[in-house]
C-alpha positions in Angstrom: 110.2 87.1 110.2 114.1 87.2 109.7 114.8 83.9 111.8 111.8 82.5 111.1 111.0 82.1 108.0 114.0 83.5 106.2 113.2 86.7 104.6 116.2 88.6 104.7 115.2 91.2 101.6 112.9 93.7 102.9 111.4 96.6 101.0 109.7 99.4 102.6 107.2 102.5 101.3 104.3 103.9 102.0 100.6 102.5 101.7 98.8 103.4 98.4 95.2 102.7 100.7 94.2 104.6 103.1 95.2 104.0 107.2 94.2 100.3 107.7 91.4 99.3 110.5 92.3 95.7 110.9 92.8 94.5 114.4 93.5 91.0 115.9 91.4 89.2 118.0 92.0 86.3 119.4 88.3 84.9 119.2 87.8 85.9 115.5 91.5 85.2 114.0 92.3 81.7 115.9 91.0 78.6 114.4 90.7 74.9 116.5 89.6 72.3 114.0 90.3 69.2 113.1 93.2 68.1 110.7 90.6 67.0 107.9 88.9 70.3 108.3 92.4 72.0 108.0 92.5 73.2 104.5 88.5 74.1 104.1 88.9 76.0 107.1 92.0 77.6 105.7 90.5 78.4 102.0 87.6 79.7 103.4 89.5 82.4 105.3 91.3 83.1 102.1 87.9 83.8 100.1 86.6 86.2 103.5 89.5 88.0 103.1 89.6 88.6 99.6 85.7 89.1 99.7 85.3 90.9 103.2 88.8 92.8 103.8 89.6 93.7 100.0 85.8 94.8 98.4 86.5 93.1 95.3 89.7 94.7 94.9 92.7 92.2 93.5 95.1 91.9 96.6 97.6 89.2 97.6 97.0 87.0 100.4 99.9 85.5 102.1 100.0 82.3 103.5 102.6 81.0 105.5 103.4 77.2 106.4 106.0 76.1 109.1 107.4 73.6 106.0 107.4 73.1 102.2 105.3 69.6 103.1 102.8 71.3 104.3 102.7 73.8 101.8 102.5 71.4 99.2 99.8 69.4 100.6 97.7 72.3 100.4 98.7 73.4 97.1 98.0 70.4 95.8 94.5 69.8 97.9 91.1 69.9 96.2 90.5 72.9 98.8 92.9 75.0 96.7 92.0 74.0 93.3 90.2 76.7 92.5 92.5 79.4 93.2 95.2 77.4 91.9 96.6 79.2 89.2 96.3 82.7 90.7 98.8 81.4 93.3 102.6 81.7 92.9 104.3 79.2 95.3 107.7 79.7 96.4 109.8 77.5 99.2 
């Protein structure tokens, strides 16, 4: 994360949930699609995991793009409109 994407301030303690059961699979967690079906692809895993993975709880979602272009393009997308101004944007 360091090298990356810069993150050099780390803060550490322990979960306020219980032990998590997420796991990663490659067939449920990686997306093909096509560029123009980028972002709906990419809000709609935002609302499954705030619906799904968080029962109605309020929990951040992080989102991380390779550059502040493409962040912006999706910030400023019709896709993200609605969650707009819960987001907090930072380069």
């Amino acid at each position: 994360m360091e090298k990356e994407y810069h993150i050099s301030k780390y803060t550490y303690m322990p979960s306020l949930f219980s032990k998590n059961q997420l796991a990663f699979t490659e067939k449920a967690d990686i997306f093909i699609v096509d560029e123009n079906d980028y972002f709906i692809t990419l809000k709609k895993e935002i609302d499954n995991w705030l619906v799904e993975k968080t029962q109605g709880a309020k929990r951040a979602v992080l989102v991380f793009f390779e550059t502040k272009k493409q962040l912006m393009e999706f910030y400023e997308s019709p896709n993200f409109s609605e969650i707009k101004y819960d987001a907090i944007c930072n380069d």
